[in-house]
N, C-alpha and C positions, 0 to 999 in steps of 0.2 A: 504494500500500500504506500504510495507516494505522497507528499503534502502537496495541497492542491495552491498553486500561485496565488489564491486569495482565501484562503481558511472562512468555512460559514461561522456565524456567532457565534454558534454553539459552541464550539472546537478553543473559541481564543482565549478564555480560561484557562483550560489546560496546556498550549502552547507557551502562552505566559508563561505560567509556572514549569515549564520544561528550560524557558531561556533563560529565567532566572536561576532556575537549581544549577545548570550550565554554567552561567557566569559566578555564582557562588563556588562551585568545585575549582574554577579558574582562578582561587584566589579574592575574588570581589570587584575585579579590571582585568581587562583582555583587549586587546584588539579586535577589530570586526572583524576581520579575515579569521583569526584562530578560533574565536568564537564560532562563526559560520560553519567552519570546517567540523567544527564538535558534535553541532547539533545536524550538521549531514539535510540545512536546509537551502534550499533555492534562493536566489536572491530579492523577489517577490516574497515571499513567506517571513523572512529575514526581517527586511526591512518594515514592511508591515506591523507586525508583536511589539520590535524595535521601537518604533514612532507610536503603539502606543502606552506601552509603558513610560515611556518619557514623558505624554501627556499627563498620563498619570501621578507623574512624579517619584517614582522606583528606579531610573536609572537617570545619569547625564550623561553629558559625552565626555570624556576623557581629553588627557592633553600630550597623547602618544602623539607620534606620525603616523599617519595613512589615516589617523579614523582609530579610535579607541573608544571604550562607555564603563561606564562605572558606577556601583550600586549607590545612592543614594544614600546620606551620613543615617539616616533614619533606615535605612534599612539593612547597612552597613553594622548599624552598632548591634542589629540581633546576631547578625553572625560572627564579630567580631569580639563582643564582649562579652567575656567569659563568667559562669555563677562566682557568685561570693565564696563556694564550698571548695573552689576547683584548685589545683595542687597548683604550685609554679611553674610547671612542664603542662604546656595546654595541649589538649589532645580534640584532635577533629572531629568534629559531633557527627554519629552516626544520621547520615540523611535518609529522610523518611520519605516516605511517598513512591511509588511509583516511578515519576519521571524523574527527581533527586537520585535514586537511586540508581538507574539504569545510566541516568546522565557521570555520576560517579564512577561506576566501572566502567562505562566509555570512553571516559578521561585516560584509562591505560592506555589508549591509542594514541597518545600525546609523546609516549614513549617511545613508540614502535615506529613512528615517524621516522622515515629515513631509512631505517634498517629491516623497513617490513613496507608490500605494497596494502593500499589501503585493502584489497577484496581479502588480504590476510591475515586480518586483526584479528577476526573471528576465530582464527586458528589459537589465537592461543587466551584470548578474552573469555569464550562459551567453556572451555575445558579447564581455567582458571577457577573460573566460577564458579562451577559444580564442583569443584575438589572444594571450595572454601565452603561451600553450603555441606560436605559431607563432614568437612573438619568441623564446622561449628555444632553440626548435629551429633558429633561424638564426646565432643570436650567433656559434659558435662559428669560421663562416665569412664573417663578413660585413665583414670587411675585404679580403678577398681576392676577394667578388664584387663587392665595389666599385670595385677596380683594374683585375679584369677587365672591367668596366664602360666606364671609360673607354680600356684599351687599345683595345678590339673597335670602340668609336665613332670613334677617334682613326684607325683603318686603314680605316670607313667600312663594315664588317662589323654584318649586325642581330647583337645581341648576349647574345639571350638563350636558344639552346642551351650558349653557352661559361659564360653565367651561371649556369642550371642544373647542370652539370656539378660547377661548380665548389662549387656550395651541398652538392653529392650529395642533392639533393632533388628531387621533383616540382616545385617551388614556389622561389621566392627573391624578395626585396625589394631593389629599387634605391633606396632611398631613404637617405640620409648619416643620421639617424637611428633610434633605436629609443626603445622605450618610457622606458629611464633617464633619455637624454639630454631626453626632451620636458619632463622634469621642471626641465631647465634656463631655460626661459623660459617662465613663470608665464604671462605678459600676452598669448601666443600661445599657448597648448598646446591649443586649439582647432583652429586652421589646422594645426597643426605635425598633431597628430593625423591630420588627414583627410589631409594630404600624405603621411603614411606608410603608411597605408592605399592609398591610390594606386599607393604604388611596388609593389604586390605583383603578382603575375603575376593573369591575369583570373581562373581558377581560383579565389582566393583570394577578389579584391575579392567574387564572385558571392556566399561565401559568410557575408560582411559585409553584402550586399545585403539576403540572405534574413534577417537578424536587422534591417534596419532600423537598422543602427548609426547613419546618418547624422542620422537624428531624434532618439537619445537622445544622441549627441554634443551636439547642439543645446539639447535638453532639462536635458541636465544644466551645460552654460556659465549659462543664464539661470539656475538655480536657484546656481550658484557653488560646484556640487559636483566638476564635472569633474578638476582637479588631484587632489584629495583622494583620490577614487575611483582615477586611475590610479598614483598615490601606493601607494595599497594594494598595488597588483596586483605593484607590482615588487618587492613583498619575500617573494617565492615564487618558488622555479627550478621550473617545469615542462618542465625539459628530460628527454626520455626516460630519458635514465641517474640522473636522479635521484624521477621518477616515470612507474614504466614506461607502456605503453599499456593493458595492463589496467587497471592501477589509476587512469590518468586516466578510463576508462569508465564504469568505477565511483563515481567524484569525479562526473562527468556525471549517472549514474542518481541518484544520493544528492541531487546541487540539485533535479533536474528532479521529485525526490518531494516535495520540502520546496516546490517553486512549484506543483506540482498540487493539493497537501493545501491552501494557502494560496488557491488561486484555485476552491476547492470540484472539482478534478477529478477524474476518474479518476488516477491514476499509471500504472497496466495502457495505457491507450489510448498512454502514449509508452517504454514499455520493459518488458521480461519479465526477473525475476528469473534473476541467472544460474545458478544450478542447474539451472532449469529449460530454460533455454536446452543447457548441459552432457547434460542426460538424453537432449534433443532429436539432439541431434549424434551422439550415440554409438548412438542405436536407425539412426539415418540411417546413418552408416558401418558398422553393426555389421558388414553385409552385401559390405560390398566391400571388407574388408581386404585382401585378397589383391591386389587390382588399385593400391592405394592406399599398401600398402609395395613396389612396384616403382620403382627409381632414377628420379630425372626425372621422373613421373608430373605430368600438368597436368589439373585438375577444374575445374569452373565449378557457380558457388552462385548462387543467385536468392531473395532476400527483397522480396515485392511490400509490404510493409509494414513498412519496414524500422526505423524509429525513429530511435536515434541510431546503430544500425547493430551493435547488441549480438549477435543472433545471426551478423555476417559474422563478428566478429571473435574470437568463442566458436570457430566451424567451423575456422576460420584457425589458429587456437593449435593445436586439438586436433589440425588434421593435421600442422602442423610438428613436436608431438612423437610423432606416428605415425610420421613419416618426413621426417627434417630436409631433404631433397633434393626435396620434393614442392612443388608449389606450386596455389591454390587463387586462383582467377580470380575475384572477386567482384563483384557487380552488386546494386543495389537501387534502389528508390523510395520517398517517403516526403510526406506530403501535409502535413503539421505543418511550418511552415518552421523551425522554430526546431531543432527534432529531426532535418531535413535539414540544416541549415548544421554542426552538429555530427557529424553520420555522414559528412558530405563531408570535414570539420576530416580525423577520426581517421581516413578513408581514405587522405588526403593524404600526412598523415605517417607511413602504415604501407608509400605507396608504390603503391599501386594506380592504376589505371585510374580515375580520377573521370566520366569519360565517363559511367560506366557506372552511376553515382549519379544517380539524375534525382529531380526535386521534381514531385509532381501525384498526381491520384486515379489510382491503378491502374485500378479499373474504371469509370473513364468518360474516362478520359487514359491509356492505355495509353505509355508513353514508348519501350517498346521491344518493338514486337509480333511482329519476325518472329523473335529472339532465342531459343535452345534453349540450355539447361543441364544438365548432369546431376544437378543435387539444387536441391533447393528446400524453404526451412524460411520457415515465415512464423505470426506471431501476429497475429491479425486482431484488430480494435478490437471484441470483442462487447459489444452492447449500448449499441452508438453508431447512433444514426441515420444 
């Protein structure tokens, strides 16, 4: 989906506040060119938001060359002035929202400039991402699955049902660090990296494969960006209680439009707008409410084109608040690897069956032929060869 050269009403809210979280990640002042470049908008679109926030009184213009703007002393001093509670080492507030947020991790492409072309950010942005969303979804047990680690080997027990258990996840990593500590040694964070990756259950590593992390690990050591890049990542909690699973989905569709538009793509061919998704669901259940608010009720969903797995997790939602005791079996396939390692990610962590995620063409790879569901929602790639 592209920005249309004159944004309707509706939309200039939210573009606002995407130019602003933009210009706030930049520091509070940018140039118009680096700004533009960030936010991956036309220059119609740009200048428009531009001129009216100004009206508004949120931004001025700066006193670079070429053309610069800068947040306004009133709006400046929210992000700028730190609580009264806050230590003397200020630390960057975690940004909230939707478009703060996506606009934040897009800022890593500030880096990669020069040493990466832009249709390749995504290469290491999307598979950054979801390591930081699995890191932060471990942290909170992961000194306890490490104890349990060593008791279970110490009694000569395999040891990764009691490690599981103990994470309350599908998934857990045995490895003594995480992404903070790798920041502790500079002159390995290389090695250190790919070791931690390793400690993850296979599950995971599979889905590290499918992005090819180990090439742009490698890629980004010789260029001498790597530190810097995982630098970034750890100063964002994407732990579910501080951004939900919707909203990390959302974060996913919002990159994965900004790397389509950049690498001349469709955005349609790796994900459907959620509304659309929403209409979908509810003409699908309209019909079997009745069956679908009885207790304990178990359904099975089938998306042969799944993406980053937008419509499982639309269907999901809407039945648990159709009927909080219900639950909704999900399965898909998805030919895009980068869009499968990501629907595999948010499966993971929502607790599902990953089994039942498979990567290949639907119709010339069938992954799962003999397999009967009772619903099936799917956006097909039209006008893709």
């Amino acid at each position: 989906m592209t920005i249309e050269s004159s944004p309707p009403a509706i939309e200039i809210s939210t573009l606002q506040a995407e130019f602003l979280g933009a210009l706030q990640t930049l520091g509070g002042s940018a140039g118009n060119g680096k700004l533009q470049q960030l936010l991956a908008w036309d220059d119609a679109c740009y200048e428009s938001i531009k001129a009216e926030l100004m009206l508004q009184g949120q931004i001025q213009a700066g006193r670079g060359r070429g053309g610069s703007i800068t947040l306004t002393e009133s709006q400046g001093a929210a992000i700028a002035s730190p609580p009264a509670s806050q230590t003397a080492t200020p630390i960057e507030p975690q940004p909230t929202g939707r478009q703060n947020l996506s606009a934040f991790i897009w800022s890593v492409a500030d880096l990669l400039r020069g040493d990466y072309k832009q249709s390749d950010y995504g290469k290491i942005i999307l598979p950054f991402t979801v390591l930081r969303r699995l890191d932060c979804v471990l942290a909170p047990t992961k000194a306890a699955v490490l104890e349990e680690k060593a008791l279970r080997e110490s009694q000569g027990l395999a040891p990764e049902p009691f490690l599981l258990r103990k994470a309350g996840q599908n998934f857990c990593n045995t490895s003594p660090l995480d992404l903070k500590q790798l920041l502790g040694d500079t002159d390995n964070i290389g090695e250190n990296l790919r070791a931690y990756i390793r400690g993850f259950t296979p599950a995971v590593r599979d889905i590290f494969d499918s992005f090819e992390f180990h090439l742009q690990i490698d890629r980004l050591e010789k260029a001498g960006l790597l530190y810097m890049v995982t630098e970034r990542f750890t100063q964002i909690d994407l732990h579910p209680d501080t951004v939900s699973n919707a909203e990390m989905g959302l974060v996913f569709e919002e990159l994965i439009r900004k790397f389509a538009e950049l690498s001349n793509e469709t955005a349609g061919e790796h994900f459907t707008p959620r509304e659309v998704i929403r209409l979908m669901v509810n003409l699908l259940f309209i019909e079997d409410d009745a069956a679908l608010t009885q207790a304990g009720i178990v359904r099975s969903l089938y998306d042969p084109t799944a993406g980053t797995g937008g419509m499982l997790s639309v269907a999901e939602e809407h039945l648990t608040e159709l009927n909080p005791t219900a639950r909704l079996v999900l399965s898909g396939q998805e030919l895009n690897p980068e869009s499968y390692a990501i629907c595999k990610a948010d499966m993971l962590i929502k607790g599902q069956d990953i089994q039942n995620i498979c990567f290949g063409n639907t119709l010339s790879d069938d992954k799962l032929p003999d397999a009967k569901y009772d619903y099936m929602l799917s956006n097909p790639p039209f006008g893709v060869e």
